[in-house]
DRENDO-1510 file (C-alpha; in Angstrom, 1 decimal, always signed):
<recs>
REC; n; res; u; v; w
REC; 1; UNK; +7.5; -4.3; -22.7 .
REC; 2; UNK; +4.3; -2.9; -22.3 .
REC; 3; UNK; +4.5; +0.5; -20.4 .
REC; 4; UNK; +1.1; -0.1; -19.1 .
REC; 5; UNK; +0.8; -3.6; -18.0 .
REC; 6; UNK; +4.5; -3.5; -17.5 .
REC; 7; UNK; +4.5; -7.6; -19.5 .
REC; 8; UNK; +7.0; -8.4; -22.1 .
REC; 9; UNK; +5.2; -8.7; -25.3 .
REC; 10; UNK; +7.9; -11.0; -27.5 .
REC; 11; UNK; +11.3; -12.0; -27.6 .
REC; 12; UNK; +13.4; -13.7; -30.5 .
REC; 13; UNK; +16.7; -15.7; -30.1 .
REC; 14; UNK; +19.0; -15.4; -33.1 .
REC; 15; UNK; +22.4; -17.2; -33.1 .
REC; 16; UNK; +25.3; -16.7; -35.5 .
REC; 17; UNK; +24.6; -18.9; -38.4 .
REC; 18; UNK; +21.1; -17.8; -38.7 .
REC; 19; UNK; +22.1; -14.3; -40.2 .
REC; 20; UNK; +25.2; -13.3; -41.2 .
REC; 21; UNK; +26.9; -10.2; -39.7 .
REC; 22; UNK; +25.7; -8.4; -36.7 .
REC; 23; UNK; +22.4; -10.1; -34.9 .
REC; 24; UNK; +20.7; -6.6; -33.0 .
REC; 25; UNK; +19.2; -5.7; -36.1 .
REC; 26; UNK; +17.8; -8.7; -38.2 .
REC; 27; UNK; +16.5; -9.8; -35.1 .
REC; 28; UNK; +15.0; -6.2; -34.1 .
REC; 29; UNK; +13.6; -6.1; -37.3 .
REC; 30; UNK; +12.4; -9.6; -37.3 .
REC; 31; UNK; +10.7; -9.0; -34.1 .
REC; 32; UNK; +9.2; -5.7; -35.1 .
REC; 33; UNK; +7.6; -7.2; -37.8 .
REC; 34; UNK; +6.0; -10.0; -35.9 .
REC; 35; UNK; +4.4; -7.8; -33.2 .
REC; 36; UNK; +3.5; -5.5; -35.9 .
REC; 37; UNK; +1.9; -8.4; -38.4 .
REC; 38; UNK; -0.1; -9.0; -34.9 .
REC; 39; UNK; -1.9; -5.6; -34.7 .
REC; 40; UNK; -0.1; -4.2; -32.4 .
REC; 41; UNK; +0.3; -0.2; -32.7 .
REC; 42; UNK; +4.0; +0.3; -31.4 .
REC; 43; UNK; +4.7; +4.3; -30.2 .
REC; 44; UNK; +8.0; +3.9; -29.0 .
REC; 45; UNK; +11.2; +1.1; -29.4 .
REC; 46; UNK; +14.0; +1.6; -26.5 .
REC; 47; UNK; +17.3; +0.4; -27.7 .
REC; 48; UNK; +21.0; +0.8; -27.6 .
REC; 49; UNK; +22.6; +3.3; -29.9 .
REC; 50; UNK; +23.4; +0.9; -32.6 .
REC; 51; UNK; +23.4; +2.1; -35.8 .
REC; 52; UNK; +21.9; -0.5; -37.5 .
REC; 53; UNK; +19.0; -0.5; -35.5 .
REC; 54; UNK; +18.4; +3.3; -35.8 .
REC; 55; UNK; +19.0; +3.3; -39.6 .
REC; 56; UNK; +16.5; +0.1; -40.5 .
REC; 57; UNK; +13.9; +2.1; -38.0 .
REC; 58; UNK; +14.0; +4.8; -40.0 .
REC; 59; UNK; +13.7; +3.6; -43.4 .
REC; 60; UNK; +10.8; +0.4; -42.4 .
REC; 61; UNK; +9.2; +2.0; -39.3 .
REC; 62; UNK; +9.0; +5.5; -40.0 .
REC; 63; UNK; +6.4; +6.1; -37.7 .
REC; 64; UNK; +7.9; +4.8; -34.6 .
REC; 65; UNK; +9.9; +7.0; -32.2 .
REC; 66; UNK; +13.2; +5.5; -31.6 .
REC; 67; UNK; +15.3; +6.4; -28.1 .
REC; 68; UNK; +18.5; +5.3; -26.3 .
REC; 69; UNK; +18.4; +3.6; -22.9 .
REC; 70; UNK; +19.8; +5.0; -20.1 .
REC; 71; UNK; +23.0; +3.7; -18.8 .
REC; 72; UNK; +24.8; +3.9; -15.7 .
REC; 73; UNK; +28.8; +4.7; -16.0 .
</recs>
């Protein structure tokens, strides 16, 4: 979502089949790379604290801050 116009910018739908093993991050990185390949200059990503997710940010989006939602208990 954009934090200014408040408007999702993409989505992507992955089922089991399409990947094997977990889905969050071949479809996080999957949709990075499309809104990315579009121009788009991406500051921050807000996701869970999975792993995955965190790790592949590092290594292929260096340059983009990764946090953890906030979650009620």
């Amino acid at each position: 979502m954009d934090i200014i116009t408040y408007r999702v910018l993409d989505f992507i739908v992955l089922q089991k089949g399409m990947v094997s093993g977990e889905l969050e991050k071949p479809a996080c990185q999957s949709l990075l790379n499309r809104l990315v390949s579009k121009g788009l200059n991406i500051d921050f990503f807000l996701s869970d604290r999975h792993c995955g997710i965190r790790k592949m940010l590092q290594i292929a989006f260096p340059n983009i801050t990764h946090e953890f939602r906030f979650q009620k208990l």
